[in-house]
Biopython code that builds the backbone (N, CA, C, O; Angstrom):
import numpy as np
from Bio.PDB.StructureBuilder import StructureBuilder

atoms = [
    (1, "UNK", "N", (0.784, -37.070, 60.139)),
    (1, "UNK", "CA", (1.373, -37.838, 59.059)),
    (1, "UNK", "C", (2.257, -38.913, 59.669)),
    (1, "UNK", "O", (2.907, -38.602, 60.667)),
    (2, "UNK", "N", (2.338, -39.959, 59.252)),
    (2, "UNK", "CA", (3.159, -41.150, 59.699)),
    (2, "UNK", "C", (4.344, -41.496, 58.771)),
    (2, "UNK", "O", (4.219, -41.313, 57.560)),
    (3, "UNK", "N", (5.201, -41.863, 59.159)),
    (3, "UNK", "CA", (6.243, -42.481, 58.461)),
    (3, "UNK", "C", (6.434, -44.127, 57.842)),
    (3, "UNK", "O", (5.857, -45.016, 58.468)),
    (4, "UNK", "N", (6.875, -44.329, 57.174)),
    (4, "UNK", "CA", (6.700, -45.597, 56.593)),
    (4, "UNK", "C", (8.178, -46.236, 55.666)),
    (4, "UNK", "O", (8.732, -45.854, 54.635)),
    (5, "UNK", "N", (8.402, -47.220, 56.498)),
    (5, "UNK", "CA", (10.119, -48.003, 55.350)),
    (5, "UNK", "C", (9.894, -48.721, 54.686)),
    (5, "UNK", "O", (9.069, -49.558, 55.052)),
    (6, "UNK", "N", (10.302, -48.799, 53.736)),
    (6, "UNK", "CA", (9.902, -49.090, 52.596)),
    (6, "UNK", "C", (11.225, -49.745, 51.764)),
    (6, "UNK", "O", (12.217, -49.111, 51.405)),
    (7, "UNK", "N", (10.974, -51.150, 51.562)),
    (7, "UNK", "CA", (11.935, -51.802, 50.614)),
    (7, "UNK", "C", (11.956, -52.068, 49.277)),
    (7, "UNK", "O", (11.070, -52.764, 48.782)),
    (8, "UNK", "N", (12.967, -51.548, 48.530)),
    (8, "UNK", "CA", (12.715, -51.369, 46.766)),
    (8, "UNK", "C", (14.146, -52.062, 46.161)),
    (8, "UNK", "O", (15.311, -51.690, 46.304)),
    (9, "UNK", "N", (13.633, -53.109, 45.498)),
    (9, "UNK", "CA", (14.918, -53.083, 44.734)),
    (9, "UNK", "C", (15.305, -52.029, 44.050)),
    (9, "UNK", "O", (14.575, -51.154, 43.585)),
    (10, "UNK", "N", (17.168, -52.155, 43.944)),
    (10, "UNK", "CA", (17.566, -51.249, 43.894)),
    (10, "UNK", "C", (16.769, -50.345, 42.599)),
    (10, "UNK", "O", (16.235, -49.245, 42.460)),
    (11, "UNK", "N", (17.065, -51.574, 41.770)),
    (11, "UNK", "CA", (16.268, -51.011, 40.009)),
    (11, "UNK", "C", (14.975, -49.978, 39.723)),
    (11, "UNK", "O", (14.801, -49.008, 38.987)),
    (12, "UNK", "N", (14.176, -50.700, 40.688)),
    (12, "UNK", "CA", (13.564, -49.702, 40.959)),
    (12, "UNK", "C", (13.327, -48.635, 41.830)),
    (12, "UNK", "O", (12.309, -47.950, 41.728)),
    (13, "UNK", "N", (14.099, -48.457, 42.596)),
    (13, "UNK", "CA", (14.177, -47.288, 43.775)),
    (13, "UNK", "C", (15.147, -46.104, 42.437)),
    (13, "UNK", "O", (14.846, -44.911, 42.471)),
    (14, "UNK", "N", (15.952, -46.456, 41.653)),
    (14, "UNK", "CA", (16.836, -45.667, 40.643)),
    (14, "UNK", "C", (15.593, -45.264, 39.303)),
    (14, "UNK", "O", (15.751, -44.409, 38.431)),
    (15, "UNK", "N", (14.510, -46.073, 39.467)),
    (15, "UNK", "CA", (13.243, -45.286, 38.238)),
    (15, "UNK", "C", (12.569, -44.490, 38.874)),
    (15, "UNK", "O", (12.126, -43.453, 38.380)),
    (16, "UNK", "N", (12.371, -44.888, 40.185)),
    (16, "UNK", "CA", (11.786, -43.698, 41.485)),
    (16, "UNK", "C", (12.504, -42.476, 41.348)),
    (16, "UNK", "O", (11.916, -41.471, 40.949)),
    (17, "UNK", "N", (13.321, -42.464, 41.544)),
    (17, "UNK", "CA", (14.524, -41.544, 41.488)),
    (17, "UNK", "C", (14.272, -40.512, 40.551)),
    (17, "UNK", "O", (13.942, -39.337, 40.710)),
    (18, "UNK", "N", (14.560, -41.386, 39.252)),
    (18, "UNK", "CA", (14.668, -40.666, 38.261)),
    (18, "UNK", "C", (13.110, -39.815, 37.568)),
    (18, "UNK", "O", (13.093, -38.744, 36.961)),
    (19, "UNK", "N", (12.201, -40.494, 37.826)),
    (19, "UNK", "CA", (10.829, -39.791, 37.894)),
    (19, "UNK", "C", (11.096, -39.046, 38.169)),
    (19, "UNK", "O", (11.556, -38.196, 37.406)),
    (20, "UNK", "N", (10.933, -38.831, 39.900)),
    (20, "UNK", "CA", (10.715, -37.923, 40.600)),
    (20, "UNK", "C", (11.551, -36.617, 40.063)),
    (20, "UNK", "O", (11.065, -35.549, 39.692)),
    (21, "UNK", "N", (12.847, -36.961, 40.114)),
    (21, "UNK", "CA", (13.726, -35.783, 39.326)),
    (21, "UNK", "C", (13.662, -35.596, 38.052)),
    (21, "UNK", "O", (14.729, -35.289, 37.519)),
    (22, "UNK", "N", (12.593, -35.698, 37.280)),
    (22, "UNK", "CA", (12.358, -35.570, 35.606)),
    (22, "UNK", "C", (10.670, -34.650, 36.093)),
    (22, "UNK", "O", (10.128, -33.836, 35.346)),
    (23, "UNK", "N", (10.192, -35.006, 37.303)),
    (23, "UNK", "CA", (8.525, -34.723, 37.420)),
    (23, "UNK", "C", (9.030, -33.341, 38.542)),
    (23, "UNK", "O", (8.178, -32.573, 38.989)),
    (24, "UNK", "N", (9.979, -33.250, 38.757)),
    (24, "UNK", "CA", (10.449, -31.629, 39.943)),
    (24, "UNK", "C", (10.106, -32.040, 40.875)),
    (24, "UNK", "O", (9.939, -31.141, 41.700)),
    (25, "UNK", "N", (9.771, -33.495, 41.431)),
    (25, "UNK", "CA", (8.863, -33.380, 42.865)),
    (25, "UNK", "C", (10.319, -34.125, 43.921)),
    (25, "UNK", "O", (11.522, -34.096, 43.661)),
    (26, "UNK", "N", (9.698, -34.661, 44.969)),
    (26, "UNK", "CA", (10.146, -35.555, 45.584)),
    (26, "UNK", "C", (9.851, -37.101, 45.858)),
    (26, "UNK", "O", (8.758, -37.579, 45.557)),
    (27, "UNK", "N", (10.771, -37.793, 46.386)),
    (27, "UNK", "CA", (10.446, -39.330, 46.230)),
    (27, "UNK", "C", (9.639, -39.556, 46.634)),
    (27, "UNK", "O", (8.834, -40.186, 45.947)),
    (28, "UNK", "N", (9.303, -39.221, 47.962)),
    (28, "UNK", "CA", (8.103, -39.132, 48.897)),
    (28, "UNK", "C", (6.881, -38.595, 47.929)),
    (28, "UNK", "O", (5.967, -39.343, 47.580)),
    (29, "UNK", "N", (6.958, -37.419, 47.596)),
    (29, "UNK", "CA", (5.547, -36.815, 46.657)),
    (29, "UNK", "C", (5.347, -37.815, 45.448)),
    (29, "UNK", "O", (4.195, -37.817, 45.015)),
    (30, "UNK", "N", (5.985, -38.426, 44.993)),
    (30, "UNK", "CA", (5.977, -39.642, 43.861)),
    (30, "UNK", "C", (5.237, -40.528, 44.428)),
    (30, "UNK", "O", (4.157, -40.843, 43.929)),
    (31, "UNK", "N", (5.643, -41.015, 45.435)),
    (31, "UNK", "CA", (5.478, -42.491, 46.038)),
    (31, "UNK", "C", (3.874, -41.824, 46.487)),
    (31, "UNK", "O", (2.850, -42.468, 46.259)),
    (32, "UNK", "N", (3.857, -40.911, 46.928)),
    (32, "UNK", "CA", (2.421, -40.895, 47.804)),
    (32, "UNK", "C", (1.257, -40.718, 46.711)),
    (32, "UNK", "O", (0.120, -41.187, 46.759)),
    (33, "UNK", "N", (1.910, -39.819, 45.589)),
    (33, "UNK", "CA", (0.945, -39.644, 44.705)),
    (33, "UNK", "C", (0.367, -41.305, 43.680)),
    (33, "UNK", "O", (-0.731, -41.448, 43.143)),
    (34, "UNK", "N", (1.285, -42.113, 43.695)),
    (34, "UNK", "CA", (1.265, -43.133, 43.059)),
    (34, "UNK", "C", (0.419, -44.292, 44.177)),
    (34, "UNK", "O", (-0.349, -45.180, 43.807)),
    (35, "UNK", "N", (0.689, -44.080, 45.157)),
    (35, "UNK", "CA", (-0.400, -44.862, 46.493)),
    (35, "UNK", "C", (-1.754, -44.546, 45.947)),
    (35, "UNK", "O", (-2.545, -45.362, 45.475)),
    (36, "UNK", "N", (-2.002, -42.605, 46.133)),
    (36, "UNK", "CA", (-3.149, -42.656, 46.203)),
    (36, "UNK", "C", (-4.057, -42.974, 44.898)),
    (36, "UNK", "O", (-5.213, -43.387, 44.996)),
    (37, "UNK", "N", (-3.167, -42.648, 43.224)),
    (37, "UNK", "CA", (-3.569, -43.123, 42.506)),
    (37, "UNK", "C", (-4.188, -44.690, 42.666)),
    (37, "UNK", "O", (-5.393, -44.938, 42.647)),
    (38, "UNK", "N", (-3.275, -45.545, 42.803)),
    (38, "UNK", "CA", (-3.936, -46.899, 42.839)),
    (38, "UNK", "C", (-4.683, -46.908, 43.467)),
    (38, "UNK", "O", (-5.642, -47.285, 42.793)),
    (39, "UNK", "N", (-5.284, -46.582, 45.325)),
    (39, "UNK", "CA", (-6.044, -46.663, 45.610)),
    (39, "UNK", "C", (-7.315, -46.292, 44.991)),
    (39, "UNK", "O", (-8.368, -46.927, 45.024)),
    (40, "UNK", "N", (-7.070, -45.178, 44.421)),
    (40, "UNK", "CA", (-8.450, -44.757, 43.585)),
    (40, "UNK", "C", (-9.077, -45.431, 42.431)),
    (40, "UNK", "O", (-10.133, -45.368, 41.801)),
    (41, "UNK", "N", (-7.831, -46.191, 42.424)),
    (41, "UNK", "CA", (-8.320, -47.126, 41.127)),
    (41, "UNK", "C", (-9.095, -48.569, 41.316)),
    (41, "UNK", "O", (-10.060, -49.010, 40.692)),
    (42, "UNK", "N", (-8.222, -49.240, 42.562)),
    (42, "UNK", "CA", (-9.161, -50.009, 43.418)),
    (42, "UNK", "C", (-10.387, -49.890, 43.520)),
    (42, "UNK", "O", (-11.281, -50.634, 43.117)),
    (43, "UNK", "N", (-10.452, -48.524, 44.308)),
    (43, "UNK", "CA", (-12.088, -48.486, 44.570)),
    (43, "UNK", "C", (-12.878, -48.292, 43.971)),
    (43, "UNK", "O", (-13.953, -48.810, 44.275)),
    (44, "UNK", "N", (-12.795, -47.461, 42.816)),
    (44, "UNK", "CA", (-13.311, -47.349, 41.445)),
    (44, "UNK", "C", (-13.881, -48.462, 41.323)),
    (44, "UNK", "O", (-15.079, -48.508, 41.602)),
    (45, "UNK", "N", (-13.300, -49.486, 40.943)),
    (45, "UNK", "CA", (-13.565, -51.011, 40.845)),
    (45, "UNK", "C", (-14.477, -51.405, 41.342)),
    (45, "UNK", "O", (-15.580, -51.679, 40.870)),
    (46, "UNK", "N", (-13.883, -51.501, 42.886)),
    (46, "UNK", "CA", (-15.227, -52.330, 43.728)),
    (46, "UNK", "C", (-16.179, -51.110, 43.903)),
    (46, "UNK", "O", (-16.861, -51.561, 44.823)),
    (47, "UNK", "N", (-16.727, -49.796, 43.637)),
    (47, "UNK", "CA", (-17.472, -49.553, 43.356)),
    (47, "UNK", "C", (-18.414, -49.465, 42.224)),
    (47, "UNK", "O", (-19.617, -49.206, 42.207)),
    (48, "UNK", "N", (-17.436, -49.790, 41.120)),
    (48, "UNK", "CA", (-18.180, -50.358, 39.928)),
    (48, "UNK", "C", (-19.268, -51.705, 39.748)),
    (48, "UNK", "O", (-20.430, -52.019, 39.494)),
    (49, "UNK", "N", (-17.916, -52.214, 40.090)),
    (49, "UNK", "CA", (-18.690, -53.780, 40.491)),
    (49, "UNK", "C", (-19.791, -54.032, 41.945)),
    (49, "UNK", "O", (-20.520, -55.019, 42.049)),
    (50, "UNK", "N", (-19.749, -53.477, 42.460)),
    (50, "UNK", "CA", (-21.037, -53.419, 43.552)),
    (50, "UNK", "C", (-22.435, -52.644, 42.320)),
    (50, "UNK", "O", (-23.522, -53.053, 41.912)),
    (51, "UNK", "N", (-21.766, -51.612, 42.147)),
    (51, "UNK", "CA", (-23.142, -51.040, 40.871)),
    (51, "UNK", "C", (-23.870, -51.923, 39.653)),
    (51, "UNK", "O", (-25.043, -51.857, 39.285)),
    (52, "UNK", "N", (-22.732, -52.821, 39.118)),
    (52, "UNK", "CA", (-23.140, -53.791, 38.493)),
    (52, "UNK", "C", (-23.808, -55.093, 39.073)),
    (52, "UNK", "O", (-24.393, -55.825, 38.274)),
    (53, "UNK", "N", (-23.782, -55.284, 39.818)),
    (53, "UNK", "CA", (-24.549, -56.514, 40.575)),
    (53, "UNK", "C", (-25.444, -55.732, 40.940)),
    (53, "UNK", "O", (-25.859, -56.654, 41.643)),
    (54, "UNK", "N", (-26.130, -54.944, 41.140)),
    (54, "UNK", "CA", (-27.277, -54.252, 41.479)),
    (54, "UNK", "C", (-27.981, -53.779, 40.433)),
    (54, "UNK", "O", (-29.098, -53.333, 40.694)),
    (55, "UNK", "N", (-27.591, -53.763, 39.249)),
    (55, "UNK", "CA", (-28.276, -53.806, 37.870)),
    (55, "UNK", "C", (-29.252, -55.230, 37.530)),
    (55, "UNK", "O", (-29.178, -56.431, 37.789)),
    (56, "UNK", "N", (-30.284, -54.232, 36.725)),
    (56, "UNK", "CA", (-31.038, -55.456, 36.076)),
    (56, "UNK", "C", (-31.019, -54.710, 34.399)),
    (56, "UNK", "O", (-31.034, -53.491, 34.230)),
    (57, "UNK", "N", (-30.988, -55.611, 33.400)),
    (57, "UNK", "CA", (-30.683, -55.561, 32.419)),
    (57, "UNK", "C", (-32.360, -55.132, 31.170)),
    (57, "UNK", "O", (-32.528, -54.644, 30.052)),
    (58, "UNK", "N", (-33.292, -55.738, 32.363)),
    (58, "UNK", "CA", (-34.586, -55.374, 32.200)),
    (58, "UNK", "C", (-34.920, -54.171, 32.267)),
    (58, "UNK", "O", (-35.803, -53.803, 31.491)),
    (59, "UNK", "N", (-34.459, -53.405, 32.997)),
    (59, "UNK", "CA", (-34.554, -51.672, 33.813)),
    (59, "UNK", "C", (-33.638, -51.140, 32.852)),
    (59, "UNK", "O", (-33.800, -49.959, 32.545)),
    (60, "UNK", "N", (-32.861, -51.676, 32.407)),
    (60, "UNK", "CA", (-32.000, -50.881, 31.397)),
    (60, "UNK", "C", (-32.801, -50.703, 30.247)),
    (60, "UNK", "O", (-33.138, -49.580, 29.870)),
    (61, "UNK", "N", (-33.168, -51.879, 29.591)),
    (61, "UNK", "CA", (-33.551, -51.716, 28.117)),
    (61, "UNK", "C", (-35.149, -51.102, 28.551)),
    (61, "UNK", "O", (-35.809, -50.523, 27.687)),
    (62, "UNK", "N", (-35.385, -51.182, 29.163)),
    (62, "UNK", "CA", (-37.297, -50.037, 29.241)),
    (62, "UNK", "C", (-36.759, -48.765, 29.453)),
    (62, "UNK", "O", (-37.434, -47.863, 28.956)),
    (63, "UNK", "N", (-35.531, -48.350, 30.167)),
    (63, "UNK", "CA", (-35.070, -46.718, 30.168)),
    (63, "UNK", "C", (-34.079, -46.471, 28.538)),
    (63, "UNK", "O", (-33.877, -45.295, 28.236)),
    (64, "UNK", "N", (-33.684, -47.244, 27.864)),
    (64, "UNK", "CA", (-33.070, -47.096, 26.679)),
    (64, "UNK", "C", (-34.334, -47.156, 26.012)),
    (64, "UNK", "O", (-34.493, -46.037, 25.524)),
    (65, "UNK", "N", (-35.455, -47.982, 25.699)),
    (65, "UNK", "CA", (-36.360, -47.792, 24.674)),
    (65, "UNK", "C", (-37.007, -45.928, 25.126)),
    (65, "UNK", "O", (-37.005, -45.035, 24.278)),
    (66, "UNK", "N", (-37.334, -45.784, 26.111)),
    (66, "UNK", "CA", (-37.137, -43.931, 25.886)),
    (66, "UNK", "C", (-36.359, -42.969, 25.379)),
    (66, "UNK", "O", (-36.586, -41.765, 25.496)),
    (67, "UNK", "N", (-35.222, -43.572, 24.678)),
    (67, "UNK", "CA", (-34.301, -42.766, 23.847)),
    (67, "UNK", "C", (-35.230, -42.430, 22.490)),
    (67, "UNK", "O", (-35.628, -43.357, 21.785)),
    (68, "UNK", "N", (-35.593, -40.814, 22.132)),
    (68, "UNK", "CA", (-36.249, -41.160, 20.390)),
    (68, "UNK", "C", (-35.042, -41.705, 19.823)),
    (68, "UNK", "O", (-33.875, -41.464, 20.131)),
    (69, "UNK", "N", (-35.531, -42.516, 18.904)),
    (69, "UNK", "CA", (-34.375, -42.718, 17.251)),
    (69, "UNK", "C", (-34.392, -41.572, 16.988)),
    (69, "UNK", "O", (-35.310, -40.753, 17.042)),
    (70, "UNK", "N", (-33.165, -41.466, 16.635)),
    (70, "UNK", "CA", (-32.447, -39.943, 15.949)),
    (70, "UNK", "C", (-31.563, -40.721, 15.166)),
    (70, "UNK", "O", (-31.112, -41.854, 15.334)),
    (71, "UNK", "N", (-31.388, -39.773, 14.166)),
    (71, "UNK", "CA", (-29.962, -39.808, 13.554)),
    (71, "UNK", "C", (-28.642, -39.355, 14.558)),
    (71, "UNK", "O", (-28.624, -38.533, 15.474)),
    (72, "UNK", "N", (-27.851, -39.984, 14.166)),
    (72, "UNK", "CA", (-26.548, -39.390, 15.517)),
    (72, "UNK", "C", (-26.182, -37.732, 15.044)),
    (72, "UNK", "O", (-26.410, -37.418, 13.876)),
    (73, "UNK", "N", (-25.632, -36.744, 15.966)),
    (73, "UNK", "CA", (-25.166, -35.835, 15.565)),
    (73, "UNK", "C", (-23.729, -35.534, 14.740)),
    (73, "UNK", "O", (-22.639, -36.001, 15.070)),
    (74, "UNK", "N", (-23.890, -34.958, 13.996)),
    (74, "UNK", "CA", (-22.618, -34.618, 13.019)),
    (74, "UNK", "C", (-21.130, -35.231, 13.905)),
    (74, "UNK", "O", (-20.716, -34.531, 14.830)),
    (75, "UNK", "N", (-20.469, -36.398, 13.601)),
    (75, "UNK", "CA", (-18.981, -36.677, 13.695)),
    (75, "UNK", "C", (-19.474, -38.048, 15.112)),
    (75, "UNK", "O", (-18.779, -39.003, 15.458)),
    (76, "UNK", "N", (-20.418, -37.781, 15.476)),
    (76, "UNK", "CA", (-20.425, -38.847, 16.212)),
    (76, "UNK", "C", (-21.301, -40.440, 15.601)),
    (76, "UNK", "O", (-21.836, -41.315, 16.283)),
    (77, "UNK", "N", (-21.135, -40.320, 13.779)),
    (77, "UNK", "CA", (-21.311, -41.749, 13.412)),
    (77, "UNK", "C", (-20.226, -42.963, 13.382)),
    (77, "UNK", "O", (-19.003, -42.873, 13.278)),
    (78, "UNK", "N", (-20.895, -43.921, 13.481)),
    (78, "UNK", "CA", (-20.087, -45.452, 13.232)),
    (78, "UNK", "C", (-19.299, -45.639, 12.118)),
    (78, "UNK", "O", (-18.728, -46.714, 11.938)),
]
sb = StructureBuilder()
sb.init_structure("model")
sb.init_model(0)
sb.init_chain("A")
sb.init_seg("    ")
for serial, (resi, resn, name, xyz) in enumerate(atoms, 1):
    if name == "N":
        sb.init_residue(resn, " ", resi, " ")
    sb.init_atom(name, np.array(xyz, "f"), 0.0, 1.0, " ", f" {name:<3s}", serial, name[0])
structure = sb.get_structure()
């Protein structure tokens, strides 16, 4: 594990704070959990968007016309 300094205005180093001590954890377990969130959210992304540029819209609608028409099931109408 590596260490890392880290500059916060004050304002927010005192919402850090106060999280962390409202969530039982530590600043550190805040901060790291909130890194890795975003990262995951990042990549999410650019793995979304790599999936979408590799779509054709043609391949979609010939695998959607294999859906039968149905009526929707109970609570899932428009």
């Amino acid at each position: 594990m590596s260490t890392m300094s880290l500059r916060l205005p004050e304002s927010l180093h005192e919402k850090v704070r106060e999280l962390a001590e409202r969530e039982g954890v530590s600043i550190n377990q805040l901060v790291t959990t909130a890194v890795a969130e975003k990262i995951s959210a990042l990549l999410t992304q650019e793995y979304l968007e790599a999936r979408a540029a590799r779509a054709s819209r043609e391949e979609f609608l010939k695998i959607l016309g294999k859906v039968p028409n149905a009526d929707p099931d109970p609570g899932d109408e428009l």
